[in-house]
Every structure is written in C-alpha cells, then in structure tokens.
DOMARTI-615133 format. One record per residue (C-alpha): x negated, y, z negated; residue in three letters. Coordinates in nm, 2 decimals, always signed. Layout:
! residues N
REC,x,y,z,r
REC,X,Y,Z,ALA
...
//
This chain:
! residues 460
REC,x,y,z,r
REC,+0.00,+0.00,+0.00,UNK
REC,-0.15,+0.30,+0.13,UNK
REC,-0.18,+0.53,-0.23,UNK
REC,-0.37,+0.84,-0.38,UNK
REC,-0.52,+0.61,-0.63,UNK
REC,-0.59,+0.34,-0.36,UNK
REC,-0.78,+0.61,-0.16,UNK
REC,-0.98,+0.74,-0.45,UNK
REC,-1.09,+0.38,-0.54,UNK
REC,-1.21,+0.34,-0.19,UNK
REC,-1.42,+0.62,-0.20,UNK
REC,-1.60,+0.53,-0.54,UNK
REC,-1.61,+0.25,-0.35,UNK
REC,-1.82,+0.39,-0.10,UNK
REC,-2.00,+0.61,-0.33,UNK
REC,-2.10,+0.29,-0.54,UNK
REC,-2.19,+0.05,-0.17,UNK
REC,-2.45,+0.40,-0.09,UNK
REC,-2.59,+0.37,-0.37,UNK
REC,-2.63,-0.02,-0.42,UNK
REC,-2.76,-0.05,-0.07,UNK
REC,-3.12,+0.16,+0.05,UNK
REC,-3.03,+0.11,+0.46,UNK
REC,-2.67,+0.09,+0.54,UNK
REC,-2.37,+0.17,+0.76,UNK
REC,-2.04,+0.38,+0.68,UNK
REC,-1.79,+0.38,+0.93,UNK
REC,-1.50,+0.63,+0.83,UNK
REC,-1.26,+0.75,+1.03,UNK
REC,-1.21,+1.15,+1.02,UNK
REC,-1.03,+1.22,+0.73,UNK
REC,-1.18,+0.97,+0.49,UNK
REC,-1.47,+1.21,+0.30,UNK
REC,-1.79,+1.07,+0.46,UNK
REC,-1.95,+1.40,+0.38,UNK
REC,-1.82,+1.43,+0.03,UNK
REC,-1.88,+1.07,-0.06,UNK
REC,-2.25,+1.04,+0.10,UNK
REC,-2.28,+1.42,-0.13,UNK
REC,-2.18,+1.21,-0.40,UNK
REC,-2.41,+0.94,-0.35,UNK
REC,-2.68,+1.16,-0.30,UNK
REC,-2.63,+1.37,-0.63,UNK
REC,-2.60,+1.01,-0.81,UNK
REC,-2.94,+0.88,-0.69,UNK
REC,-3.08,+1.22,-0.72,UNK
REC,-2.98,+1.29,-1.14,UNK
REC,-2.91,+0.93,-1.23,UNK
REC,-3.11,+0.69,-1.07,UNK
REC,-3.41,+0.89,-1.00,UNK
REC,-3.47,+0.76,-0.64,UNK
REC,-3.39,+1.00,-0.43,UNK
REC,-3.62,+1.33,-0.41,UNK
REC,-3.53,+1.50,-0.06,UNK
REC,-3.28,+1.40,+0.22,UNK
REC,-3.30,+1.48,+0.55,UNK
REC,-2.95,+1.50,+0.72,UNK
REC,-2.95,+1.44,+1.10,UNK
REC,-2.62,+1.57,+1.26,UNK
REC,-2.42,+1.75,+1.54,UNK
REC,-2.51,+2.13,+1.55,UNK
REC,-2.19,+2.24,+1.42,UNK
REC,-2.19,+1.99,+1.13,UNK
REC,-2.51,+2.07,+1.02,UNK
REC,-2.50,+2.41,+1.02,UNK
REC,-2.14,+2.45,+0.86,UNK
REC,-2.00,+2.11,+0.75,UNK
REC,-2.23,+1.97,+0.51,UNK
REC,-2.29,+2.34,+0.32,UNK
REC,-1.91,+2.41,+0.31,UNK
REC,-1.84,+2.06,+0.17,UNK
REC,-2.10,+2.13,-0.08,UNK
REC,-1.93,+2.45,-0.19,UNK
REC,-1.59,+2.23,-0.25,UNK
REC,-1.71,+2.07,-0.52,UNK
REC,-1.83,+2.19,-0.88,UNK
REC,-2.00,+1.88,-0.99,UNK
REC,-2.23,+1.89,-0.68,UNK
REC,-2.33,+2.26,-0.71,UNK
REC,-2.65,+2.14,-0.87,UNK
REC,-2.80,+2.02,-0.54,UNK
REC,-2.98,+2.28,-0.27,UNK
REC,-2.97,+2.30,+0.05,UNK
REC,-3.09,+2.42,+0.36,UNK
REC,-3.03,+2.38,+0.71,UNK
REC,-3.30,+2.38,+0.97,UNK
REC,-3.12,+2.53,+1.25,UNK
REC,-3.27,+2.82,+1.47,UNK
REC,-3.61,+2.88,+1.62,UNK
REC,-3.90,+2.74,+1.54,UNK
REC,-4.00,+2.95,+1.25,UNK
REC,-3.66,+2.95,+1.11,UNK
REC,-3.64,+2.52,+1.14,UNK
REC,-4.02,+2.53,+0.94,UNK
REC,-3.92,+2.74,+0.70,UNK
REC,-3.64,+2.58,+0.60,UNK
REC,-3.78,+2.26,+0.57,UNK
REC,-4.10,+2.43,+0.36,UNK
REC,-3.83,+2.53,+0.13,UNK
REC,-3.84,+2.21,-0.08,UNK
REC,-3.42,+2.16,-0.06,UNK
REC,-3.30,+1.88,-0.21,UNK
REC,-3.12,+1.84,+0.11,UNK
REC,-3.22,+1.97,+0.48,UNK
REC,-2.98,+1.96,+0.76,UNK
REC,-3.13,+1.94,+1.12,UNK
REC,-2.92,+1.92,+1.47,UNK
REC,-3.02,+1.62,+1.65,UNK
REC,-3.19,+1.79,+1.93,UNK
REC,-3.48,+1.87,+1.73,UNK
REC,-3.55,+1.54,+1.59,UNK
REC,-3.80,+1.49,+1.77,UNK
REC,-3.95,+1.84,+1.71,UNK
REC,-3.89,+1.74,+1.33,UNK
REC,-4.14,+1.43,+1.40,UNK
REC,-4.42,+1.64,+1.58,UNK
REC,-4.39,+1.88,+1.31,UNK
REC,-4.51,+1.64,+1.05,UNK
REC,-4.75,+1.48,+1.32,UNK
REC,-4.92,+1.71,+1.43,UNK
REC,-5.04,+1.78,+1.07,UNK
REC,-5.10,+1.50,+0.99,UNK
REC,-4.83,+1.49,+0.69,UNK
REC,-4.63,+1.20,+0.58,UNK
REC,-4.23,+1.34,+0.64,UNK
REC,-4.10,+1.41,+0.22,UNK
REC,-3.77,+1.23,+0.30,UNK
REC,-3.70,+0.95,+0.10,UNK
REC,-3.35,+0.91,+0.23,UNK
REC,-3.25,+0.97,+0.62,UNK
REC,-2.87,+1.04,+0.68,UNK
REC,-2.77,+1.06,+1.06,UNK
REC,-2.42,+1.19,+1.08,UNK
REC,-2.24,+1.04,+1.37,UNK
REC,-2.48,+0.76,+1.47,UNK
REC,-2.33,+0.69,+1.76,UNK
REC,-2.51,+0.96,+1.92,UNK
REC,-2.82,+0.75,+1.86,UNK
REC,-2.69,+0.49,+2.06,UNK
REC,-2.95,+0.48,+2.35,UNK
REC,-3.32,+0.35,+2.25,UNK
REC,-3.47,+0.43,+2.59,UNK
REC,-3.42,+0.85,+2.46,UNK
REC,-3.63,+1.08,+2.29,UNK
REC,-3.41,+1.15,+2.01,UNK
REC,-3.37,+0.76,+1.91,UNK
REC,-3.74,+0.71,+1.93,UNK
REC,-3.81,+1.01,+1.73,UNK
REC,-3.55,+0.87,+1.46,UNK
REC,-3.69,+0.50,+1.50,UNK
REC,-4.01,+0.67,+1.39,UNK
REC,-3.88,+0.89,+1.10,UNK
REC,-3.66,+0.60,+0.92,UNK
REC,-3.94,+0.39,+0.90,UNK
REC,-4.10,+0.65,+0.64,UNK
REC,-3.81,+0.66,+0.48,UNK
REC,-3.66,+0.41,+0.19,UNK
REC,-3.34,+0.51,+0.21,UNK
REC,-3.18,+0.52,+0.57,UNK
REC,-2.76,+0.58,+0.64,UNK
REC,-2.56,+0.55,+0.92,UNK
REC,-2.24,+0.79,+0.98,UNK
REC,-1.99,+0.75,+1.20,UNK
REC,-1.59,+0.68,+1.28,UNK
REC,-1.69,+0.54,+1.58,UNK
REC,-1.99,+0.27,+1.57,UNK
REC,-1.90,+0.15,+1.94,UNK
REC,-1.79,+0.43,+2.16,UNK
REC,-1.83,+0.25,+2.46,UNK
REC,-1.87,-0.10,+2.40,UNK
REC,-2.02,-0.31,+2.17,UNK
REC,-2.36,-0.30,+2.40,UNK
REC,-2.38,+0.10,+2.22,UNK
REC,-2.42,-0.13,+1.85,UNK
REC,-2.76,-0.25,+1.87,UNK
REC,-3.01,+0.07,+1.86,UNK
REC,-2.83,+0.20,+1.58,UNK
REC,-2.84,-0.11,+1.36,UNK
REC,-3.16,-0.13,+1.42,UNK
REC,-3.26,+0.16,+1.27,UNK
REC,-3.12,+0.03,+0.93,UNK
REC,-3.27,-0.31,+0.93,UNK
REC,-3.51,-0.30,+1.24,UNK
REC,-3.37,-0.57,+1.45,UNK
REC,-3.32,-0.81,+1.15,UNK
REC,-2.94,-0.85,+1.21,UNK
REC,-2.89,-0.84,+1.53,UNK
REC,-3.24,-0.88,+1.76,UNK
REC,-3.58,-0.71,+1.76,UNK
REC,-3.50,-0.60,+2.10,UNK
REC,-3.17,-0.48,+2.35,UNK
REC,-3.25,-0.76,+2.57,UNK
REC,-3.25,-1.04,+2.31,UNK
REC,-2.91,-0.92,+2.18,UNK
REC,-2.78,-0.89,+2.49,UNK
REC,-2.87,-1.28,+2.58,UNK
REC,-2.71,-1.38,+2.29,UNK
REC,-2.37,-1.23,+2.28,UNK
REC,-2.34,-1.08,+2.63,UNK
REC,-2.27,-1.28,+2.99,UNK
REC,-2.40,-1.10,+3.28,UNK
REC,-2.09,-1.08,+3.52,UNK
REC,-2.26,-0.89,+3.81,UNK
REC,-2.64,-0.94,+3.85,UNK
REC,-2.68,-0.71,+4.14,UNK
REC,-2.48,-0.44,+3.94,UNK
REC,-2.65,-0.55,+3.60,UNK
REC,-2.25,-0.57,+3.45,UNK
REC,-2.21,-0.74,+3.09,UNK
REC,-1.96,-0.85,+2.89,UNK
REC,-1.91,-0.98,+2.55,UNK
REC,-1.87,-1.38,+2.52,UNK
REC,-1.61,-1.55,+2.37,UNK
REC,-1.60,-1.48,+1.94,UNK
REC,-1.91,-1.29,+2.00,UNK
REC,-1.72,-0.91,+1.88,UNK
REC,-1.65,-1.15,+1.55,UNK
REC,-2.00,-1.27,+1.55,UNK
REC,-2.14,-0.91,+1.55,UNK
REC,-1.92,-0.79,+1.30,UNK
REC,-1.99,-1.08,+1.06,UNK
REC,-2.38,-1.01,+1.12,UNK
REC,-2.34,-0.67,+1.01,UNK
REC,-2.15,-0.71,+0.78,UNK
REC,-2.35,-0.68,+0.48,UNK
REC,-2.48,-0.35,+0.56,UNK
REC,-2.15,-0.18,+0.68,UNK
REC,-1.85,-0.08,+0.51,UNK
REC,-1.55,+0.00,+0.77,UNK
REC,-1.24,+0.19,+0.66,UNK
REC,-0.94,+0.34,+0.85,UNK
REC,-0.73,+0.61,+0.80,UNK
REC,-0.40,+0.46,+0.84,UNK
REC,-0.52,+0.19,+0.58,UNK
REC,-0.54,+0.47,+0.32,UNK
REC,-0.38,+0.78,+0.44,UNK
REC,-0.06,+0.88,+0.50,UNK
REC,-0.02,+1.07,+0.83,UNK
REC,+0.32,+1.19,+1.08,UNK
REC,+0.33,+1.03,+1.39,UNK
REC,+0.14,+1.04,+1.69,UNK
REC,+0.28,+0.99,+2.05,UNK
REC,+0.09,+0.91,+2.30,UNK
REC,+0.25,+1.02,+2.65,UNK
REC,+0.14,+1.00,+2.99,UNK
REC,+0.26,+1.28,+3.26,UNK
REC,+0.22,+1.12,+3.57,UNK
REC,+0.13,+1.37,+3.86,UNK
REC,+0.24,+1.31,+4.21,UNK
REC,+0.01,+1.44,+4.48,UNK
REC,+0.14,+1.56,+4.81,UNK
REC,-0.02,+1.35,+5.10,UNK
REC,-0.28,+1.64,+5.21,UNK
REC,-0.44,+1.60,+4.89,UNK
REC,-0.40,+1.24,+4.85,UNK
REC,-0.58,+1.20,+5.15,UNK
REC,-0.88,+1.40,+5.08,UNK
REC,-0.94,+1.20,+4.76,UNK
REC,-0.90,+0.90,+4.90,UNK
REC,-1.18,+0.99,+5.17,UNK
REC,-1.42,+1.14,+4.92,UNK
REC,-1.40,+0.82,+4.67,UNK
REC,-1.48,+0.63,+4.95,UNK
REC,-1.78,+0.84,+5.10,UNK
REC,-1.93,+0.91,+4.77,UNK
REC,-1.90,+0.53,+4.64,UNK
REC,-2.01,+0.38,+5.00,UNK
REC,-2.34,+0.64,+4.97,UNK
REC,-2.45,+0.52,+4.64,UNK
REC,-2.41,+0.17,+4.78,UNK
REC,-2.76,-0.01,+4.80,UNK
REC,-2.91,+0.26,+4.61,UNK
REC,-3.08,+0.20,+4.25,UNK
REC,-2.72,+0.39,+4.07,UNK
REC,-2.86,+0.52,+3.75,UNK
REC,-2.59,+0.69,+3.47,UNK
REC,-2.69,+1.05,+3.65,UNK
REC,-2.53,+0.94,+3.99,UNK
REC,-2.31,+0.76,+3.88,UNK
REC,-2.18,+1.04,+3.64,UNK
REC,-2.17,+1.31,+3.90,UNK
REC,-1.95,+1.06,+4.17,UNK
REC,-1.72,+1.00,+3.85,UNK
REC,-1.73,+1.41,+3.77,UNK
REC,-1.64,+1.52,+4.16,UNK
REC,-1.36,+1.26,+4.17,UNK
REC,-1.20,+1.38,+3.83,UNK
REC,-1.25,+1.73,+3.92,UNK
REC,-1.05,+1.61,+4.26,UNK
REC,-0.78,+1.45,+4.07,UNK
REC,-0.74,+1.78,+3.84,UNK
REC,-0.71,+1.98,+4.18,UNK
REC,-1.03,+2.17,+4.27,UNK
REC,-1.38,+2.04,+4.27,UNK
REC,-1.72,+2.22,+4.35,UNK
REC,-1.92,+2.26,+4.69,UNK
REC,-2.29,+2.26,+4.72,UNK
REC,-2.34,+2.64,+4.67,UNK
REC,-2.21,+2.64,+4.33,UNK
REC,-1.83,+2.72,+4.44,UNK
REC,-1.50,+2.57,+4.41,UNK
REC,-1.20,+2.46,+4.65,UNK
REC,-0.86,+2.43,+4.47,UNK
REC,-0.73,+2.11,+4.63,UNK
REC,-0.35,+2.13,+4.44,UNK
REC,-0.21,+2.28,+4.19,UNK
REC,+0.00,+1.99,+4.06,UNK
REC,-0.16,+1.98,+3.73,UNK
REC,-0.11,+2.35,+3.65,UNK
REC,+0.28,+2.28,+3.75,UNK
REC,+0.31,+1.93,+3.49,UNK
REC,+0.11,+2.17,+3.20,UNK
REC,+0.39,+2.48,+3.34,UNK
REC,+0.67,+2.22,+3.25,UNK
REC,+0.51,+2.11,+2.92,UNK
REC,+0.47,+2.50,+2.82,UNK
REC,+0.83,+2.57,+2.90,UNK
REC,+0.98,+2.25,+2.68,UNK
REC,+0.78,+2.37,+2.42,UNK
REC,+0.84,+2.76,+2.44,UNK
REC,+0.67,+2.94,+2.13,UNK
REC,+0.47,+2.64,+2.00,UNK
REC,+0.09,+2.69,+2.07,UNK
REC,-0.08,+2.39,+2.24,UNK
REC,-0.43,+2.30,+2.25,UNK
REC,-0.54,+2.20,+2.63,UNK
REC,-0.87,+2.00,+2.70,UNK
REC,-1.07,+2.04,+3.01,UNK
REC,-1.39,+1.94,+3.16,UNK
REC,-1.47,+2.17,+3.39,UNK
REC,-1.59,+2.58,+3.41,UNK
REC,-1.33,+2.56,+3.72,UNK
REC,-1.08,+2.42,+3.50,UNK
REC,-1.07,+2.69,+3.24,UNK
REC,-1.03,+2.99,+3.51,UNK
REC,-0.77,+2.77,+3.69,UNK
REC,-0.59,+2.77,+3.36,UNK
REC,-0.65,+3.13,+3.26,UNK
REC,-0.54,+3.27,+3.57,UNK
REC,-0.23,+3.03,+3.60,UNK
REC,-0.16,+3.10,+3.18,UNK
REC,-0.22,+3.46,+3.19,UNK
REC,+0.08,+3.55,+3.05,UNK
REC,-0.01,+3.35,+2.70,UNK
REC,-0.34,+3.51,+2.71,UNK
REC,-0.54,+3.15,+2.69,UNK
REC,-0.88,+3.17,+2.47,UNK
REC,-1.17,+2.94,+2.45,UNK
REC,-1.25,+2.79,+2.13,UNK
REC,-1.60,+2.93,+2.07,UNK
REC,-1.66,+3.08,+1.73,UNK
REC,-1.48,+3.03,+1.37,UNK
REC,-1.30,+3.31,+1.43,UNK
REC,-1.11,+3.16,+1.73,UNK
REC,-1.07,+2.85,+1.45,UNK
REC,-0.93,+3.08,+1.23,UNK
REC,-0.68,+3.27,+1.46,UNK
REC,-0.53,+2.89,+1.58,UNK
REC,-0.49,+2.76,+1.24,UNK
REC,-0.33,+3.10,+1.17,UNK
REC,-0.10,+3.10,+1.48,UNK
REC,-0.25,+3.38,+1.64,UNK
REC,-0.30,+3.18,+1.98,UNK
REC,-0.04,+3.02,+2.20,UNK
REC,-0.27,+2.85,+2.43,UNK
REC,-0.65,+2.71,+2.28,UNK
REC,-0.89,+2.61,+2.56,UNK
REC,-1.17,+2.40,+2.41,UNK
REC,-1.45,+2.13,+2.59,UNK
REC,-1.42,+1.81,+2.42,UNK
REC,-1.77,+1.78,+2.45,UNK
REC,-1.80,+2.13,+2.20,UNK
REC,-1.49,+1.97,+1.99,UNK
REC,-1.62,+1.66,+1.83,UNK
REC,-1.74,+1.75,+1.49,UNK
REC,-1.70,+1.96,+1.24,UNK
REC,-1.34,+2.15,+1.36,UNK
REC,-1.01,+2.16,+1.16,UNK
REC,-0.75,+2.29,+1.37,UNK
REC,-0.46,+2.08,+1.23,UNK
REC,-0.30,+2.36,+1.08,UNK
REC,-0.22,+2.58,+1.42,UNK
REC,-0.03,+2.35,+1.61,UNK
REC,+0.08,+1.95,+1.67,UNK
REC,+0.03,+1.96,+2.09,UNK
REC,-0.21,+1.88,+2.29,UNK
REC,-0.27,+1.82,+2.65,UNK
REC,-0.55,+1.69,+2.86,UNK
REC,-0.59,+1.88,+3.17,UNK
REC,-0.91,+1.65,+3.27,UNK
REC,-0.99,+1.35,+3.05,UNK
REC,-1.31,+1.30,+2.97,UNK
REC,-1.49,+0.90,+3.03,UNK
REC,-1.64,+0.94,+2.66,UNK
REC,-1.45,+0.76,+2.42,UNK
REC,-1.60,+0.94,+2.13,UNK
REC,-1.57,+1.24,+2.25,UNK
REC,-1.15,+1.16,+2.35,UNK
REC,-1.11,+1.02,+1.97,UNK
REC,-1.28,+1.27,+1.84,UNK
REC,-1.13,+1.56,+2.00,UNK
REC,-0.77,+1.43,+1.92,UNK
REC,-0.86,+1.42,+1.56,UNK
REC,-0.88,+1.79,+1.54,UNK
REC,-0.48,+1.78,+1.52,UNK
REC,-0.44,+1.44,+1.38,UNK
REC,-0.60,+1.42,+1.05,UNK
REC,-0.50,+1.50,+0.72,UNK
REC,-0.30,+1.78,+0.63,UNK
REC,-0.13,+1.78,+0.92,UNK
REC,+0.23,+1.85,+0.86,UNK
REC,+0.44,+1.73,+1.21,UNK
REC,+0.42,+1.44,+1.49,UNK
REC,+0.13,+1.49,+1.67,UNK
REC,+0.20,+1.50,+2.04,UNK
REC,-0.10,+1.37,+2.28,UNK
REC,-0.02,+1.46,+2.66,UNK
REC,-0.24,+1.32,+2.90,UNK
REC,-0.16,+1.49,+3.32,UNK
REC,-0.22,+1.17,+3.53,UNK
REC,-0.28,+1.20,+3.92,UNK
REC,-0.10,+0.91,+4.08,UNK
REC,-0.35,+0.66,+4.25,UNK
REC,-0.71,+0.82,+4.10,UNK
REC,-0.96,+0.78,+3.85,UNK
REC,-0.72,+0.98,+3.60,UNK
REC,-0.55,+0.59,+3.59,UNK
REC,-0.87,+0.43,+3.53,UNK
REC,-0.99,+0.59,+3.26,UNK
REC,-0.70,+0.64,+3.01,UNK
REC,-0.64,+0.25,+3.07,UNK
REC,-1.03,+0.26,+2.96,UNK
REC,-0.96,+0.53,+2.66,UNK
REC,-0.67,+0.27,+2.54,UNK
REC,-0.87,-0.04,+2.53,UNK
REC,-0.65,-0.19,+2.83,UNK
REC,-0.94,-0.28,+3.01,UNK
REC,-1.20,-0.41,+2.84,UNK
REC,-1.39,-0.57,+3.13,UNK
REC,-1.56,-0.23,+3.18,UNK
REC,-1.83,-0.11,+2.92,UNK
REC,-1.93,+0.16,+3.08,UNK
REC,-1.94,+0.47,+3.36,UNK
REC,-2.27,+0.31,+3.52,UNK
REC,-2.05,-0.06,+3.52,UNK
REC,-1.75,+0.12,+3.68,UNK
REC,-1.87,+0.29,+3.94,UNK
REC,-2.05,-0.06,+4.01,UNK
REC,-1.76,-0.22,+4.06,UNK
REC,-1.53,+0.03,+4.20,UNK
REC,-1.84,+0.04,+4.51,UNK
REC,-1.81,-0.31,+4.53,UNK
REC,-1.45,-0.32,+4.57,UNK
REC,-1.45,-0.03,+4.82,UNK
REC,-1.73,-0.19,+5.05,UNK
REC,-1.52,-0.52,+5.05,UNK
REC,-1.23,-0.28,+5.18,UNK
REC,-1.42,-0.15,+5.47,UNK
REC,-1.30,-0.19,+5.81,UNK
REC,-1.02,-0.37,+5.67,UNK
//
C-alpha cells in the first residue's frame, strides 16, 4: 500500500543501503529524494562513521549548479555540510575545488578536465566518495568522459551510481556503468565479453544485438546486490497520466517528398561504415520532414506542411486558457511555432526566471528542448499539458522531460500529446519510446535495418 510512512521507510532505507555498501547503484525514479537521501548518507558517513572526508559529485550542469545546493538549503540537519560547485572557467572550477568543501559539484563535461587537473600535478584526487548523478550519461566506454570517470573511481573508496533510468536505450547501455562500481566483476571485464554472454548478434553485417532468452532477468539478478530499484508509483501517489497520440495526415505532395528522401538518404548510407553520427543526421532530416520543414545545405530551411502547426492549433483551441508546455527538436521548429503561436506570445524555457513565470502562470505556451529539460526543472505547478511537436529518439531524454509535469505535487491528470505524421519515423519511434518494439536497441541498429528493408524494396 503506497503510504507516507511506507515512503519514509524506503528512503532510510536507502540512506542505510549508501551507507552499508562503499560502490553501489540507486535507481530512483524522479520524485523519490535521490538528492536528499545520498545528502543524507553523505552527512552520516561524514559525522558518524568517519569515512567520508570529501565528495565529489558528477552531474548535469543544471543539477550541479542549482539542485544539489538548493536541496542542501531544505534541510536543517544537513546545514552542517559545505559545498561548492566547480562550475565556470578554469580558475573558477580550481578554485572551488582548492576550497576544501565537504562536497564539490562538477558538470560532466569537465570530468576529464577534473582528471588532468590532479595529473598534471601529480596529486592524488581528495575524494574518498564519487557520486555521478544520472549515470546513464556514462553509458559509452569508448568516450572521454567515461574514461576520465573509469580513472577517477578507481581513487576513490566510495563510488555511487544515480539514475531513474539505468538502461535508456537498452540493456547493451548497463555494462560501462556497472563497471565503474565493481570493475567488471558482475557483469564482464570488457563490453565484448558481456555482450557474448547475454546478447545474440541478429545482423552481422549491421552489427545488431539483442538480449537472449532470461538474459534481462539474469542481468538484474547479477546486479542485484549493488542496486537498489524503486518506482514512484510503488510509493507515491500521483493523478493520472494519459498518453494520447494525434495522428497527422499528410497531403500526398508531402507524403511524397518524404517518401523519396527516406529512401535516398538510407540507399546512400548503404555499403558505407554507418557510424551513430550518420546515422543520427539521416534520423534528424527525416524527423524534421515529418514535423514539416527540414534544412538545406546552406544552413536554411524549406517548410514542407504545416499539418503539425494545425493538430497543436486544434489542441490550443480545446484547451483555451490552460498553458501547455510544447517540445521540439529543432531551431526551425521553435520559429515555426512562434510565428504560428504569436498570439500566445510562446517563450523558450532558458533561465529560472522563465521556470518561475510557468509555475506561476504567467505563460500560456512554454517552448523547451528536451535535450535542456532533463534535470534539475520543476515545472509541475504551471500546467498539466504537454505536446511533442518533434519527439526526440532518446528515451531518457523523452522520460525525463515528461517528468517535469508528472512528478510529485502535481495536482491534475497529466496529459502527454504526442503529433504523429501518418507513415514516417514519428511511428517508429514512439512504438520505440513505449517499449513496443524491443527488437531495436538503438538509432545506429534502426537505421540498419530500415536500409536493409528499403534496399530489398528496390525496383520492386
């Protein structure tokens, strides 16, 4: 039964499991305290135990230079602990971590600036426990960022994984991050031998994997002793969120020219090494298609159809006087929507003050990137609509962004409106976003098979 004093025991729960365990996992969904109970921890093992000295914080820019001090602030029993976040230039990131805080937040482009810091003098890092809020973004061992991290944990005795969403985009994302809790003790000193054992290679020319029978239980039961999962609806009680699709008819003309370009962009890339950057941009100009403009070679843009703008019109006019919260993708998107929305005076969510004027009711139409939207943004208060203009192929970034109206203290059903085009990618990836097609773990294994399928097609 989903209770107050059933959520509070979970989270001295989870206070108690970070404290017990030196290198593990918490996988919260939004809403569930990670922040407050990893503060928590981190004040226990500081005053109590005596094991923890410094922590170093590894998160989002927006989380690590807001989140983790405003939690801080919330609570009187933590206002012992210091802080300071290593966000800015140079100097400003040195200084901050030359000020001896009990607890530095960094953004996790300058990890690896963090590591040549300390290298380059020839110093041992000071953190005895490594946080990295919202691991997932450490999902990729072939980057900069995960080798820095790989690097930085293994100073460190303490190491802790944050995240709502372990597996963004498949279970093949798991491995790098485990890793840097137990280095490859769980589940495989390297990608390739965990991918042998619980992966079968579908596609050799297109390199395409997918889990083998049990092996998404076997994972989880490896893990298992260094994660703790929870879910909201386990422990909170929230309204109701509909999900509903707006399908969008195109007129032939346009149906046409989307057709052609899917097939002359897939058919170029086939025989060609694809790599996630090519395959990205084929994926980018055929969303941008199906959302009615997409962008020529000097840096312009053609509007293709407007049928979008029309299905968004409709969903303004049922709703008259309610704000709603659009997502887009696209720089041509937002001045599409402006232009089309001029009448609500549409803003884009950039600062705390446009936070502040949405939770206050100030805007009737919020703009925001979902890529910018993620983390560390609590807009539940001005509004319970949303619509995706453009949906984005990042499942994180998709859950993530919805939870900015869904989450607690949200006081009416939450209403998720996803335009559609009829017959294009837009149908591909929501059945993607809602775990309908799990054959596909990926953008580069997508496009893969979409170019098979379409080569098979020709002449036919």
């Amino acid at each position: 039964m989903r209770t107050d004093e059933a959520f509070h025991q979970y989270q001295k729960y989870c206070v108690g499991y970070l404290v017990k365990h030196e290198r593990c996992g918490l996988f919260l969904d939004m809403g569930l305290g990670k922040t407050a109970i990893t503060l928590k921890a981190i004040s226990d093992l500081m005053n109590d135990y005596i094991e923890v000295r410094r922590v170093l914080v590894v998160a989002p820019f927006r989380v690590a230079k807001l989140t983790w001090r405003d939690e801080l602030r919330k609570w009187e029993d933590l206002s012992g602990l210091t802080l300071a976040e290593a966000i800015g230039s140079a100097e400003e990131r040195a200084e901050a971590i030359r000020s001896g805080a009990d607890i530095t937040t960094i953004n996790r482009e300058n990890v690896k600036w963090l590591y040549d810091y300390y290298m380059s003098r020839h110093e041992k890092p000071p953190f005895d426990m490594v946080v990295i809020d919202e691991s997932s973004s450490f999902k990729n061992r072939a980057s900069q960022r995960w080798k820095a991290m790989k690097a930085l944990t293994a100073y460190a005795k303490r190491v802790v994984l944050l995240t709502g969403t372990p597996v963004p985009n498949g279970f093949m994302d798991l491995w790098a991050q485990i890793y840097l809790i137990d280095r490859g003790q769980r589940l495989g000193q390297t990608l390739t031998a965990y991918r042998d054992r619980y992966f079968i290679c579908r596609n050799q020319r297109f390199r395409q994997y997918e889990l083998r029978p049990f092996a998404e239980e076997q994972i989880e039961a490896a893990v298992r002793d260094v994660c703790v999962s929870m879910k909201s609806e386990d422990y909170l009680t929230l309204p109701e969120k509909v999900d509903n699709t707006v399908t969008v008819e195109l007129d032939e003309a346009s149906r046409k020219a989307y057709r052609e370009m899917e097939r002359n962009c897939l058919l170029e890339l086939d025989g060609k090494t694809i790599t996630a950057a090519n395959a990205a941009v084929v994926l980018s100009k055929l969303i941008q298609l199906a959302g009615g403009a997409a962008y020529d070679d000097s840096g312009g843009y053609s509007e293709l159809h407007s049928a979008k703008i029309e299905a968004l019109r409709e969903i303004v006019e049922e709703n008259e006087g309610k704000p709603i919260l659009v997502f887009y993708n696209f720089v041509s998107e937002k001045e599409r929507l402006a232009r089309a929305f001029a009448e609500l005076g549409p803003r884009e969510l950039r600062t705390e003050k446009d936070q502040a004027d949405w939770n206050e009711g100030r805007i009737a139409m919020m703009l925001c990137n979902p890529a910018s939207a993620g983390h560390g943004l609590n807009l539940q208060a001005g509004g319970h609509i949303v619509v995706w203009f453009s949906l984005t192929w990042n499942l994180e970034y998709y859950e993530q962004a919805n939870r900015r109206l869904y989450r607690q203290g949200q006081k009416e059903s939450v209403v998720i409106n996803h335009l559609i085009a009829k017959w294009t990618i837009d149908e591909d990836v929501l059945s993607r976003l809602k775990g309908k097609d799990r054959r596909q773990e990926g953008m580069l294994e997508y496009i893969k098979a979409r170019i098979t399928e379409v080569s098979e097609n020709v002449g036919k």
